[in-house]
N, C-alpha and C positions, 0 to 999 in steps of 0.2 A: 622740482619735479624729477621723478625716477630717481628718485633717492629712496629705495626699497624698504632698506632700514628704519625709518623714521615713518612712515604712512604710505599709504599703496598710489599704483601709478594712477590710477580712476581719481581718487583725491587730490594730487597733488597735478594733475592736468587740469583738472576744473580748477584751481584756486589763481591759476594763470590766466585765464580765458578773460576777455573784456569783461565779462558777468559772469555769478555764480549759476552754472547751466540748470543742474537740478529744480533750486529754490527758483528759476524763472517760471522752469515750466511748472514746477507745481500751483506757483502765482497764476502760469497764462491758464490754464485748466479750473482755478478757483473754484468752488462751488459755497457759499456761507448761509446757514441758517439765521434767519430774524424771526423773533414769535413762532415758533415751529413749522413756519413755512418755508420754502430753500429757493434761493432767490439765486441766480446764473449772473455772475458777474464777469462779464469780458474784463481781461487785460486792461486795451485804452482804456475803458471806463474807471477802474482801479487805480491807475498811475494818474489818469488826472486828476483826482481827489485828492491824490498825493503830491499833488501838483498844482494846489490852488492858486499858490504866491509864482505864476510865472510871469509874470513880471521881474523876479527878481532870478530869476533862469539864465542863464546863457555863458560864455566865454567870456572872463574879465579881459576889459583890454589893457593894454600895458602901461606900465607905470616910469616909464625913463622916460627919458627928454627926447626921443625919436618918434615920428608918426611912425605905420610898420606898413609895407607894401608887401604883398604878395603873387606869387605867380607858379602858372607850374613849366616844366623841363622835362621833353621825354627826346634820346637823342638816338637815334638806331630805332628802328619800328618793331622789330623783333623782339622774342622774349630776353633776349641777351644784351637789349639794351638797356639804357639807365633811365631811369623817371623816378623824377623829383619834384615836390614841394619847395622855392625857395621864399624863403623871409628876410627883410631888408629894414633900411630905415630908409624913408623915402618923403616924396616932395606929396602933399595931396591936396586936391582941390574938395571944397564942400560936397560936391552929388559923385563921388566917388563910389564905386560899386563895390560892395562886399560880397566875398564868393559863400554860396552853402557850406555851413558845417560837412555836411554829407552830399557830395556830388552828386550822385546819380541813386535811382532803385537799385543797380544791382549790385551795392556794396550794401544796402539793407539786405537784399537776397541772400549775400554774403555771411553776414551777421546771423541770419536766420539758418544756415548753413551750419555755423560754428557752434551756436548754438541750443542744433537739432531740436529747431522749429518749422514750424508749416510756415513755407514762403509767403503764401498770401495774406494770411492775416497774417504775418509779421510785419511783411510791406507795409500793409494798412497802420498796423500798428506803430510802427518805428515813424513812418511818414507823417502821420499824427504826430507825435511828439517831440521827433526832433529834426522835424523837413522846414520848420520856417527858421531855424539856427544859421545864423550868421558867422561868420569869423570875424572879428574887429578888426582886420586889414585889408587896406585898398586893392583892390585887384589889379594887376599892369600898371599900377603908379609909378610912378620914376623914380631911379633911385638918387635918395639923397648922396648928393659929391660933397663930403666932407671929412676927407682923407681919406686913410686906409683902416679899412674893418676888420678885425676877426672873424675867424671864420670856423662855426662847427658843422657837423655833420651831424646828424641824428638817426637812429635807428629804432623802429617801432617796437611794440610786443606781440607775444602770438596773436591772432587773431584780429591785427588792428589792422591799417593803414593809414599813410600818408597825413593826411588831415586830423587825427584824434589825439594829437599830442600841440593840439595849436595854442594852449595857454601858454605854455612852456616857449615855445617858439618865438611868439607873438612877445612875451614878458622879453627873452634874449634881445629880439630884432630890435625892442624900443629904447632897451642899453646899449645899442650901439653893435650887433653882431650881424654876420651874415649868417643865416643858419638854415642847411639843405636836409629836409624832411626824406629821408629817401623812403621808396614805397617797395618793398621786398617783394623779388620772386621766386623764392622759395618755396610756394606754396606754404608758408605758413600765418600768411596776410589772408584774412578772413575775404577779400576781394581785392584784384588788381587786374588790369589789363593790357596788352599791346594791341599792334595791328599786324594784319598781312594782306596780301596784294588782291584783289577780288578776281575771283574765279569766272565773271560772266553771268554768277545763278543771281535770282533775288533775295536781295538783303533787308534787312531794317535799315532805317535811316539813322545817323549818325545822333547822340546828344547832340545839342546845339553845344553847351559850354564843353564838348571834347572831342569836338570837330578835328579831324586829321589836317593838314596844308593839302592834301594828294585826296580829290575824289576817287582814287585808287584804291585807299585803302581802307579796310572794316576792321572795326571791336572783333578781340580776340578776347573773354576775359575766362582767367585761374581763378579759381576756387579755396580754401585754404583745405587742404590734403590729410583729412584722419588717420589716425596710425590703426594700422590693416590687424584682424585679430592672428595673435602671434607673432608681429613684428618688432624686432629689437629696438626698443626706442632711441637707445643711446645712438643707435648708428644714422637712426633718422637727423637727430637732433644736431650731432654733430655735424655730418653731412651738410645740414642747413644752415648752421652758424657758420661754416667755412666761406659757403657762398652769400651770407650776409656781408660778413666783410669784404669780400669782392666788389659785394657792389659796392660799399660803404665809398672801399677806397676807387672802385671807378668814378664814381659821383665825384671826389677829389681831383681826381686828376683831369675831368671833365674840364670841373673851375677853374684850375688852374691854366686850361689851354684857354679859358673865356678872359680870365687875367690879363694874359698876356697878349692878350688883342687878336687869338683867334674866331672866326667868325663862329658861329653855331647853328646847326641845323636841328630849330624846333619842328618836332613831326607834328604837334600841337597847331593849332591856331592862336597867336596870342598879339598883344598890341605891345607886348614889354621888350623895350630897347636893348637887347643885350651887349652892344659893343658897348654902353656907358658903365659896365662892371670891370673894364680894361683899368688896369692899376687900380682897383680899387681894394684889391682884400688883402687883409697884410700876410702873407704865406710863412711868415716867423710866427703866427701865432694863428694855430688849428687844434683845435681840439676835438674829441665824438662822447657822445653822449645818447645814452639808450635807456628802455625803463624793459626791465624783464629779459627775454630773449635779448630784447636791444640790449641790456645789463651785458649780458653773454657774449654780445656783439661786441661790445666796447674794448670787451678783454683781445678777443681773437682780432681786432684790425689794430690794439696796441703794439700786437706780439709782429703781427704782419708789416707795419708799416710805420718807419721812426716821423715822419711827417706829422704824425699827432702827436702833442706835445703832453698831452695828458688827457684824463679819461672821466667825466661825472657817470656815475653805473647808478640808476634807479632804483630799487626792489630787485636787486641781480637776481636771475634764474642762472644759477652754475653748472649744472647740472648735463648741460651742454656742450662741454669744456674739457678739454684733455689736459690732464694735471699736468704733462710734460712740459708744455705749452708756457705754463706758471713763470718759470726761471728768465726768459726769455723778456720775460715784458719790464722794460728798462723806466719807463715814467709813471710818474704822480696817477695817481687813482684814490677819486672822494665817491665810496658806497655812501647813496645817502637811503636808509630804507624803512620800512612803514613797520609799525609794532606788532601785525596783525600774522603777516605773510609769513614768514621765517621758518624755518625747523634747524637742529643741530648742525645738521649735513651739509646744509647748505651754509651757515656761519663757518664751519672749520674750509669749506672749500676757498671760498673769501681771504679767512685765515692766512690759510697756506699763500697769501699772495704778501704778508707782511714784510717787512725791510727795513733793516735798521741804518739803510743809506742814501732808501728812495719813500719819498715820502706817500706812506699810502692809511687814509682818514675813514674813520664810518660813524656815523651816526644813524640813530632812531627817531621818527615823529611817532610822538606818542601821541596814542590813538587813531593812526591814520593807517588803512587798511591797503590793497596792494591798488585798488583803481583810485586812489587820490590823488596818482600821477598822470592817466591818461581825463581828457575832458570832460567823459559822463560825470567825472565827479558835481559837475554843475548844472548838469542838466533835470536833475530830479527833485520835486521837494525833499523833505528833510527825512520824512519817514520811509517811503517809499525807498530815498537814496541809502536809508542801513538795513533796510529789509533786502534788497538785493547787493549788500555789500559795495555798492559803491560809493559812499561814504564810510568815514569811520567817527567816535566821539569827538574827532578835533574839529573845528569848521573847517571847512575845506578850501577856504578861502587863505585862512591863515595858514593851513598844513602848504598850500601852495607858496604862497609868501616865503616861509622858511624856507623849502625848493631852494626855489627860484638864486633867493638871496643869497644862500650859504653857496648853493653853485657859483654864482657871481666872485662871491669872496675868493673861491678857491680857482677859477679860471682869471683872478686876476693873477694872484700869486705865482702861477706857473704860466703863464703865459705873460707874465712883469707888464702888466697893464698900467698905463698912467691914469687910474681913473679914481672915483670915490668908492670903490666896493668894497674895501680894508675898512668900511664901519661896519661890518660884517661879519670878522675875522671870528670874532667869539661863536659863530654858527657852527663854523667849522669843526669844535671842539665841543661841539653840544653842551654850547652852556647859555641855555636857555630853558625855559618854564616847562616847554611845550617839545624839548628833545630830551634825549640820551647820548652820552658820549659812550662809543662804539654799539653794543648788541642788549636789548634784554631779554638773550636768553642764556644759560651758562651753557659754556663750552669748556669741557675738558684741554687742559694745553696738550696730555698726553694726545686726543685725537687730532692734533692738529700734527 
């Protein structure tokens, strides 16, 4: 994005966004003729035709040897504090609760928001579709005590939040990681919120699942923040990847005082034990890992802060990034990125981060487009999911698989993991059916 050079800023903003904006609304507007009659097809009615087999719809759950608990983390009520997603591997009992894919309507509102839709029937719409979505992790479950975990951090893409990166997460927690979803307030998250103190007036009453501890306190919720006509994007962008990483690494340093057996103050209501995270996370071994923006993110908290030991960057949006910055960032970084998204610009910015003494990997899934990294990838039939680009020609099942895996291989590596993920290793180097080793698109070495 705002790579000028290579296609306008209107294009390469849409290609980042959760969905392709234009091609929704031209869908949610439909109008199709049958027999020369012209029949008004709503949206819902469209996507679920496209959606016969949902049955076979949802979030895979994980595939390692770990059940996966989850829970969420907001510390400080303010916009300046930290709220998190965390994932674990944990103890679970059979009637365990699984939380919504999607909390609440107003991160649909949100959605609808991003992309400048009519909130009402978006609600309806989105709620229809993807309001009885599950996550395949126990809620407040206990966490499994069986030594010390890894620990990553995660950073979303524009327009997402916290929860839409839950396969990815949910696949980590079951190999064995602790992995903190942070949800950005940058206003570049399609919906987030805090609290502040109640003034006395009449409010709504609180969600039941995002009850504060303090009858004190009411929803405050951000919006994700369009770029104003005539505004300098770079400056927005960067601006906002600096304080991504802030939060990235507050969330860090969050953990690491829960480590060490400091107490915690969830503004949340939650049942999950936190002083049983005490000695539990192995702090020699952290990594951050982001898909898009979060790509961007990954780079600006490697340069920021030596604690991360290395970096998996999704579908990087670079673009974000101050080349100064480049020189700076001392560890391992594995781009793993989709065949679909790319332009030149953005491959030589990547480029420019090569090293012939720190190891830095890219690969291609070919045919997998840029949202085969966040969740929608699963939520749509097959058609429906390449007409709005959230699929691409791979299964999205397997383009995840590869993910997952070759991340796997490559955070065992650098974080010297004693585990099985080195059957793996040949991921890393894109040799496989369904990758590319580094980019397929040609890049000049002169532009690099």
């Amino acid at each position: 994005e705002g790579q000028k050079e290579e296609c306008s800023t209107e294009r390469l903003s849409t290609s980042n966004r959760v969905v392709q904006v234009p091609l929704i609304r031209k869908i949610y507007k439909r109008t199709i003729a049958v027999s020369g009659l012209l029949y008004k097809w709503n949206y819902r009615q469209f996507v679920a035709m496209g959606n016969s087999n949902v049955h076979n719809l949802g979030i895979p759950p994980g595939k390692g040897p770990h059940e996966v608990g989850c829970t969420d983390l907001m510390v400080g009520h303010t916009v300046q504090g930290t709220f998190l997603r965390l994932y674990y591997p944990c103890q679970t009992l059979a009637a365990s609760e699984r939380p919504n894919w999607i909390p609440c309507r107003e991160y649909f509102n949100g959605l609808a928001d991003f992309m400048k839709l009519n909130r009402v029937l978006s609600e309806r719409t989105f709620s229809y579709l993807f309001g009885s979505f599950k996550i395949p992790a126990a809620w407040d479950a206990s966490l499994k005590a069986d030594g010390k975990y890894p620990l990553i951090i995660f950073s979303h893409g524009l327009g997402a939040f916290r929860t839409l990166y839950s396969a990815i997460c949910v696949e980590l927690a079951s190999q064995g990681f602790i992995v903190a979803a942070v949800e950005h307030r940058d206003e570049s998250a399609s919906a987030t919120y805090y609290y502040k103190e109640k003034t006395g007036q009449k409010t709504h009453p609180p969600h039941q699942n995002l009850r504060p501890v303090s009858d004190n306190l009411e929803e405050q919720w951000m919006y994700y923040r369009s770029l104003k006509l005539g505004e300098n994007e770079f400056s927005l962008r960067n601006k906002q990847v600096k304080q991504r990483a802030d939060e990235c690494i507050r969330a860090l340093e969050l953990l690491i005082e829960i480590n060490s057996g400091k107490s915690v103050d969830n503004i949340l209501l939650s049942q999950f034990d936190w002083s049983k995270l005490e000695n539990c996370m192995d702090l020699c071994r952290i990594a951050v890992m982001g898909h898009s923006f979060g790509g961007a993110t990954v780079i600006e908290c490697l340069c920021k802060e030596v604690k991360f030991k290395c970096g998996v960057a999704l579908d990087t949006w670079m673009f974000p990034l101050d080349n100064e910055i480049f020189p700076s960032v001392k560890q391992p970084i594995f781009f793993i990125n989709s065949e679909k998204f790319h332009w030149a610009g953005n491959i030589v910015c990547m480029k420019k981060l090569d090293s012939e003494t720190i190891p830095r990997k890219m690969i291609t899934i070919r045919g997998a487009v840029h949202q085969s990294f966040p969740d929608f990838t699963f939520m749509t039939g097959n058609w429906v999911g390449k007409i709005m680009k959230l699929k691409g020609e791979i299964n999205p099942h397997i383009a995840m698989d590869l993910c997952n895996r070759a991340s796997l291989a490559f955070l065992q590596r650098h974080l010297h993991l004693d585990r099985d993920f080195n059957q793996w290793d040949h991921l890393i180097d894109g040799k496989d059916d369904n990758l590319l080793q580094g980019t397929n698109l040609t890049v000049l070495q002169s532009a690099i």
